[in-house]
FISEMAR-815689 format. One record per residue (C-alpha): x, y, z; residue number from 1; residue in one letter. Coordinates in Angstrom, 1 decimal, m for minus. Example, Ala and Ser with C-alpha at 12.3 -4.5 7.8 and 13.67 -1.06 7.14 Angstrom:
<sites>
> 12.3,m4.5,7.8,1,a
> 13.7,m1.1,7.1,2,s
</sites>
This chain:
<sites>
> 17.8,2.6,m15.3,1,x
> 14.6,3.3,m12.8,2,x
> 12.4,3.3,m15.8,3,x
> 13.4,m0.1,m17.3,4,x
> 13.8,m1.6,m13.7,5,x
> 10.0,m0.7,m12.7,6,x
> 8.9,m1.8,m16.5,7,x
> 10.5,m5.2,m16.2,8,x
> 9.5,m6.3,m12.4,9,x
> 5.8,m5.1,m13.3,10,x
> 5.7,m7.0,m16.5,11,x
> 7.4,m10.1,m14.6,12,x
> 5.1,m10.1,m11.6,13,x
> 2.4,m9.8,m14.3,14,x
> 3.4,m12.7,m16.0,15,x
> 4.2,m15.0,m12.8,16,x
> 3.5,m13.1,m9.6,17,x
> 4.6,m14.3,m6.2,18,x
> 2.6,m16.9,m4.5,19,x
> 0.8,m16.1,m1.2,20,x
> 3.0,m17.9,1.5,21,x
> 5.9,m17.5,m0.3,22,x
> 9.5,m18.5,1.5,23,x
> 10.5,m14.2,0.8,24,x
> 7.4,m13.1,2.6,25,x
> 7.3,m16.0,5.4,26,x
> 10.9,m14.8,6.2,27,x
> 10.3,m10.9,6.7,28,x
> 7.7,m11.8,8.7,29,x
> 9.6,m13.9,11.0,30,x
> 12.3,m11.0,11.0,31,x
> 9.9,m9.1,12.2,32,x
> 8.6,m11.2,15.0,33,x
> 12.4,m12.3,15.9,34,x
> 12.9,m8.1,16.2,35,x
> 10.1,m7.9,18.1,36,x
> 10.8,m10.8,20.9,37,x
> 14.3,m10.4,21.0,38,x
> 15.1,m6.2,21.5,39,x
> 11.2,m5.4,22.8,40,x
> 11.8,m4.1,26.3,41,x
> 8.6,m2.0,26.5,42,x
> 10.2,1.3,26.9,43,x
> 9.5,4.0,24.2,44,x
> 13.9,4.0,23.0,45,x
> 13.8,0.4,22.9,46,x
> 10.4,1.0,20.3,47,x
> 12.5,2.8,18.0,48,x
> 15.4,m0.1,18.0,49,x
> 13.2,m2.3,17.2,50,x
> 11.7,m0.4,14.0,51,x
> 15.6,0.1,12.8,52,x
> 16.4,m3.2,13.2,53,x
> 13.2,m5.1,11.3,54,x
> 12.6,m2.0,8.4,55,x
> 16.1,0.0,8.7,56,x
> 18.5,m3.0,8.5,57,x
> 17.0,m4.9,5.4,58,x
> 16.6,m1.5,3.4,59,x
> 20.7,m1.1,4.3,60,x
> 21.6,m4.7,3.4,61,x
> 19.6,m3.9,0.0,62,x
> 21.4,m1.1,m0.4,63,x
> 24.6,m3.0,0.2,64,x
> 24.3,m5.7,m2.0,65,x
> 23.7,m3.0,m4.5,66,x
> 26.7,m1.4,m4.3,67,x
> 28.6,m4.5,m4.3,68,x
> 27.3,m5.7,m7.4,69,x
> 27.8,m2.1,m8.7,70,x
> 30.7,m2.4,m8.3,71,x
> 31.4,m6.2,m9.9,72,x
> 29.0,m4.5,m13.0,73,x
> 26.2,m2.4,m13.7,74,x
> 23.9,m4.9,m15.5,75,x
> 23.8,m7.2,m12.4,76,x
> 22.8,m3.9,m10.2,77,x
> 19.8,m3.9,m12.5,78,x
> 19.2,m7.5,m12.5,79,x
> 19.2,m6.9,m8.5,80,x
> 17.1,m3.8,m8.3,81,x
> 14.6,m5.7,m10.7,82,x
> 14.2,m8.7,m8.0,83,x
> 13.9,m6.6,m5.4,84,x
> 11.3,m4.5,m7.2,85,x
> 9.3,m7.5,m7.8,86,x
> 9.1,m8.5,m4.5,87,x
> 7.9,m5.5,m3.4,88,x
> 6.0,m4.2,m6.2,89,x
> 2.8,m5.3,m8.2,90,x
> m1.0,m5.3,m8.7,91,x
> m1.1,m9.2,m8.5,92,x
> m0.5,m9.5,m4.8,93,x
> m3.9,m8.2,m4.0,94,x
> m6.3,m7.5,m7.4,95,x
> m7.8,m11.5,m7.6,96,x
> m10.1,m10.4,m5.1,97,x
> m10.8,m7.1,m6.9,98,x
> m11.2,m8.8,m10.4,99,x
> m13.4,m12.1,m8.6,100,x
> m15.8,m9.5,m6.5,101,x
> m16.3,m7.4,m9.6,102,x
> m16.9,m10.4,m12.0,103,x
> m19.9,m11.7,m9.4,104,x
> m21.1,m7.9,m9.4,105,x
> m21.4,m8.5,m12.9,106,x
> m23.0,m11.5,m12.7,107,x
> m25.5,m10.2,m10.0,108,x
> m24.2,m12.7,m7.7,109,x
> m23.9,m10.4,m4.7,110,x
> m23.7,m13.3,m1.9,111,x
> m20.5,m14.8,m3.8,112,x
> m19.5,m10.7,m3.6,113,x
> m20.1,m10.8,0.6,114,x
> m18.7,m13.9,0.3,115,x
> m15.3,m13.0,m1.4,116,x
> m15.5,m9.4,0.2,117,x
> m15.3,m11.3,3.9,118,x
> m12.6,m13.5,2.9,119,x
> m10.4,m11.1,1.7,120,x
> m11.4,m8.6,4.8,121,x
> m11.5,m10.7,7.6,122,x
> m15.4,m9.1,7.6,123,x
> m18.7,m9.8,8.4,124,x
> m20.4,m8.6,5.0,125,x
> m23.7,m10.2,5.4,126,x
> m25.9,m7.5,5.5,127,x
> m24.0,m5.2,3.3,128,x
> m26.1,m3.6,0.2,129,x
> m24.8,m3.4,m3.3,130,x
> m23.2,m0.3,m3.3,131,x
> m21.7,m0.9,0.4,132,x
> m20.3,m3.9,m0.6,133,x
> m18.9,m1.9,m4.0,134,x
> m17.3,0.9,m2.0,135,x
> m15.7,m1.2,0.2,136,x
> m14.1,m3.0,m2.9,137,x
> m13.3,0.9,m4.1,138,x
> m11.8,1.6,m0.8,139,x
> m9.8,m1.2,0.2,140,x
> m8.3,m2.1,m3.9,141,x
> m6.9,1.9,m4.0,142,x
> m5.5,2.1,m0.9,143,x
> m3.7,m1.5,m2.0,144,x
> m2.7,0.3,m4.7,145,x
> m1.0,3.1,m3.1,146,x
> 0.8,0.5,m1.0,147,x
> 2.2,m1.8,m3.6,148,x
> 2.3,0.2,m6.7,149,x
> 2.8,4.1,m6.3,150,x
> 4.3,4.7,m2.4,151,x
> 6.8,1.9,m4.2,152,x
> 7.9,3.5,m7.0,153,x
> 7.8,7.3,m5.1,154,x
> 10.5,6.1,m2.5,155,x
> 12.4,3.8,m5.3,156,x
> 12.6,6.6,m7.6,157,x
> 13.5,9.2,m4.9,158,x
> 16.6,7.1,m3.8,159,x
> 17.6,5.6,m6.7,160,x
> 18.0,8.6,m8.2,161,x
> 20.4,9.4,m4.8,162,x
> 22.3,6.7,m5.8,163,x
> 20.8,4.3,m3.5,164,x
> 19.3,1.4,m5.5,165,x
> 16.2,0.0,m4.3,166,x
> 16.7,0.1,m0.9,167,x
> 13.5,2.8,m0.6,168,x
> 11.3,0.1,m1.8,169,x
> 12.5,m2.2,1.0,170,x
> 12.0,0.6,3.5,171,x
> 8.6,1.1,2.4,172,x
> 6.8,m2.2,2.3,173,x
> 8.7,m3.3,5.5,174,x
> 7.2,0.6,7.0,175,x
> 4.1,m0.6,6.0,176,x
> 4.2,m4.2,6.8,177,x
> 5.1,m4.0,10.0,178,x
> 3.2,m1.5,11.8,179,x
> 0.2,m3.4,10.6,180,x
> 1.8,m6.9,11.4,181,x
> 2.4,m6.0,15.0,182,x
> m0.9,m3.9,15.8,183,x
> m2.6,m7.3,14.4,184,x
> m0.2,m9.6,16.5,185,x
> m0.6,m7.3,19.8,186,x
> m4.4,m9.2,19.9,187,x
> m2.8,m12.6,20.0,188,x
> m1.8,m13.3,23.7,189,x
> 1.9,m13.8,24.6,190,x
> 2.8,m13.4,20.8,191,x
> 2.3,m9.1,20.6,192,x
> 4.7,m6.5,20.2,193,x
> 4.8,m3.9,23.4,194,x
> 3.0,m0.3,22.7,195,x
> 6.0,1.1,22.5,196,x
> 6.9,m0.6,19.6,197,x
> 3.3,m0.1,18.0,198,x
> 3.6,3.3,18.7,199,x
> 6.7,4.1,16.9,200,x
> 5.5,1.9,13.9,201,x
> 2.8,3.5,13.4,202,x
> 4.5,6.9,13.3,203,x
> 7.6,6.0,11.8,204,x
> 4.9,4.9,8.8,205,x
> 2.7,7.9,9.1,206,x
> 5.9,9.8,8.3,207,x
> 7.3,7.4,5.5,208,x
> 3.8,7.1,3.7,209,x
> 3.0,11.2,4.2,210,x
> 4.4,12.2,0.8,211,x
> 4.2,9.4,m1.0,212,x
> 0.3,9.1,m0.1,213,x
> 0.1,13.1,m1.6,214,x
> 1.7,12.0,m4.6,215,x
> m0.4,9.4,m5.4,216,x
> m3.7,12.0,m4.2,217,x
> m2.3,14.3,m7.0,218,x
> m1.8,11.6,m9.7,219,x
> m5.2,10.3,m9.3,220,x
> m6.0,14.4,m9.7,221,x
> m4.1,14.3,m12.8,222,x
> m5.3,11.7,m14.4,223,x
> m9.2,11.9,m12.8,224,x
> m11.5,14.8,m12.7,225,x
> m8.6,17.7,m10.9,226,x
> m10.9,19.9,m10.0,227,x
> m13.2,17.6,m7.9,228,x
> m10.5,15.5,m6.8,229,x
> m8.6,18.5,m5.1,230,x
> m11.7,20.0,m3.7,231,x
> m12.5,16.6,m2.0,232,x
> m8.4,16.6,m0.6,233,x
> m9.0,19.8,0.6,234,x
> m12.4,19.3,2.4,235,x
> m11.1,16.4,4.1,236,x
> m7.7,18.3,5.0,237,x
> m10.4,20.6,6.8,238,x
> m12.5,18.4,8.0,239,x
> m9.7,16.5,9.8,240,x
> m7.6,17.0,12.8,241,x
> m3.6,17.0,12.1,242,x
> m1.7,13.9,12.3,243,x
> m4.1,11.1,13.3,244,x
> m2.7,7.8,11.9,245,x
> m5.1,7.1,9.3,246,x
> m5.1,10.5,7.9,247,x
> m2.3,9.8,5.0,248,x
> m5.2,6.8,3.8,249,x
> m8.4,9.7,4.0,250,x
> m6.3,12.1,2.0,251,x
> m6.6,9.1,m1.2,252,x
> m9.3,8.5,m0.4,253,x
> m10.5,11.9,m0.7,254,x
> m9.2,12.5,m3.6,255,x
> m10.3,9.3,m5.4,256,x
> m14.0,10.0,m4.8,257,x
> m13.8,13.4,m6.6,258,x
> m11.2,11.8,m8.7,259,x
> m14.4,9.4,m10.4,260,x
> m17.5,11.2,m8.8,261,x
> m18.2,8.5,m6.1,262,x
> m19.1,8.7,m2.6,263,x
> m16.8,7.1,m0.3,264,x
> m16.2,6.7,3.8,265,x
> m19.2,6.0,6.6,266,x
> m19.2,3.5,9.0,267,x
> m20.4,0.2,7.7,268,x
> m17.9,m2.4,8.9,269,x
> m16.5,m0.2,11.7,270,x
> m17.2,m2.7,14.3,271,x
> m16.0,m5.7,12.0,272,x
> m12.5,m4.8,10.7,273,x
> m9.7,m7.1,11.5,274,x
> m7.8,m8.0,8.8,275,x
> m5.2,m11.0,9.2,276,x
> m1.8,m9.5,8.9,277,x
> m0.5,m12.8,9.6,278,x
> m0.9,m13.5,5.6,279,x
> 2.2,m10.7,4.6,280,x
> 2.3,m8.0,2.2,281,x
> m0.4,m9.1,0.6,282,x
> m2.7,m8.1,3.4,283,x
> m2.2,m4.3,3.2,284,x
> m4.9,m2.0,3.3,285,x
> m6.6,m0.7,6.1,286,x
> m5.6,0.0,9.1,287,x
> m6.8,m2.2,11.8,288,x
> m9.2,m0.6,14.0,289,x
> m11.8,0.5,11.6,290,x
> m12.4,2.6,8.2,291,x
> m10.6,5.6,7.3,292,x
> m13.3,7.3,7.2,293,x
> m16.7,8.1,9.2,294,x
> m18.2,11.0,7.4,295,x
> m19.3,10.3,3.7,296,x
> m17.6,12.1,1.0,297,x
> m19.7,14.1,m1.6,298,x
> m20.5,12.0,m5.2,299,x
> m22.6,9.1,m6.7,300,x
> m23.9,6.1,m4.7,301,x
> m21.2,3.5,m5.6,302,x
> m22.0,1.4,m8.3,303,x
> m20.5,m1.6,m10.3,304,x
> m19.5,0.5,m13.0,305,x
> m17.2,2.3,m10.4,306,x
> m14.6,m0.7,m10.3,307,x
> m14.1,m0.2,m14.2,308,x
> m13.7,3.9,m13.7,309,x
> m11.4,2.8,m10.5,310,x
> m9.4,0.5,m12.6,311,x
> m8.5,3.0,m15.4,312,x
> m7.7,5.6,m12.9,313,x
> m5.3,3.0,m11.3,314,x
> m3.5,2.4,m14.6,315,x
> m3.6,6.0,m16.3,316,x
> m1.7,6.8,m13.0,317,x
> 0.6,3.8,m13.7,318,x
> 1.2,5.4,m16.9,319,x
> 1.7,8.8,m15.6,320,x
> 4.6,7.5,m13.2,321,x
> 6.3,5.7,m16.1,322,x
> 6.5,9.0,m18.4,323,x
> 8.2,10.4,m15.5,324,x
> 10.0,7.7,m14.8,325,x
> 11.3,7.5,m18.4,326,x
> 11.8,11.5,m18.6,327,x
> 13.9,11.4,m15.0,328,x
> 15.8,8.6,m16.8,329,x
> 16.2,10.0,m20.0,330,x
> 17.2,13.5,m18.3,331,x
> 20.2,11.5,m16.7,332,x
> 21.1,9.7,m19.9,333,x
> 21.7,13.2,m21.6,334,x
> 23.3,14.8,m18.7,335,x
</sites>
């Protein structure tokens, strides 16, 4: 039943995806900020309550309604695994910018690139070159990816196989959403979360994404160049001190520049980052605070012809997680 859920939520969001604003977005993100004003104390316990209570408590209502309907009949389990799949899973809530950035590439329009580069970034792309303003694009559209497509489907597929519908995809995106959403609303005065609460965000997501961020590394392996893709995870596993928050993000990233032979990190836009978090899921990417990276990963300069090779990477591993999706689900068909 996994299979066919993910198949039909991609193909809907596909078809219609979810507006930006939407009334489902607009009200996890004032769950978030009511968690955040109502049980933030400041102390590091009181942190960890308010994590379970904005990303815990929705993944356990999901997972309630889910047994319930279970129980009423299987079909309308599906139907509700399928809607809650398509909330928080598809290419559509970020790849406009991808496909309108690489169209004025094409067109050798690179001030409507800055342009649509700083508007989806919250950037200052002015005085970016060609292939800074391309492996930004590179950057920014695979770790999106990760986030709304493959970290998804790894914890869906994990616990719905455990019986637990798609309550991993809720804890997931709300992981993800809000350690971003309340390192960006700590700026705003009188409106921030406490660093307590920041603090266990961040590594309550560090934790959730670790796995799921390794899977996707080895999928783009797979379906990229393996060798070089897994020589560039490993020299950035070396490179890299354990457990700094953005390490889950350098370990893609890694691995997508051997992946398609491109060179990725460096410190153009360290100074600049701050995306608006206030906008939802649809903001993901990274981390606020500044690139992944700040040492240059071996490969090609980044060119235009890199967002094609990034784009079939993306859906070859799209493909690769269906088969295995469709083999899990076939394995428990016959069993």
């Amino acid at each position: 039943m996994s299979f066919f859920a993910v198949l039909f939520a991609l193909i809907i969001e596909q078809a219609r995806p979810l507006a930006r604003g939407n009334l489902i977005h607009a009200s996890l993100r004032r769950w978030a900020r009511w968690a955040s004003h109502s049980l933030d104390a400041g102390k590091p316990a009181h942190g960890w309550v308010v994590w379970f209570m904005a990303v815990v408590v929705p993944a356990l209502v999901t997972l309630a309604v889910h047994w319930l309907l279970w129980s009423v009949h299987p079909v309308l389990a599906f139907v509700w695994s399928v809607a809650v799949l398509y909330v928080t899973l598809g290419f559509r809530q970020f790849s406009h910018y991808f496909t309108d950035i690489r169209d004025a590439l094409d067109d050798a329009d690179e001030a409507a690139a800055r342009e649509l580069l700083a508007q989806w970034r919250q950037v200052d792309a002015s005085e970016l070159p060609r292939s800074e303003i391309v492996r930004h694009v590179i950057e920014y559209s695979v770790l999106a990816a990760h986030r709304h497509v493959f970290g998804v489907l790894a914890w869906f597929s994990v616990l719905a196989a455990l019986g637990l519908g798609p309550a991993g995809a809720v804890l997931y995106r709300l992981s993800e959403f809000v350690s971003r959403y309340w390192a960006h609303k700590s700026k705003a005065a009188g409106d921030g979360a406490s660093p307590a609460v920041q603090v266990a965000a961040a590594r309550a997501w560090h934790l959730i994404d670790y796995v799921p961020a390794r899977l996707t590394s080895l999928g783009f392996a797979v379906v990229g160049s393996f060798e070089d893709a897994i020589d560039g995870w490993r020299n950035y596993a070396q490179r890299q001190p354990a457990g700094p928050e953005n390490h889950n993000d350098g370990v893609i990233l890694a691995s997508t520049s051997g992946a398609v032979n491109v060179r990725l990190g460096g410190e153009a836009l360290k100074a600049a980052f701050a995306p608006d978090a206030s906008q939802g899921f649809q903001a993901s990417g990274l981390e606020p605070g500044g690139p992944v990276a700040t040492e240059s990963t071996p490969g090609r300069e980044p060119e235009a012809a890199h967002l094609r090779s990034i784009v079939g990477l993306v859906w070859r591993s799209v493909v690769l997680w269906m088969v295995l999706l469709a083999l899990l689900t076939l394995a428990r068909l016959l069993g």
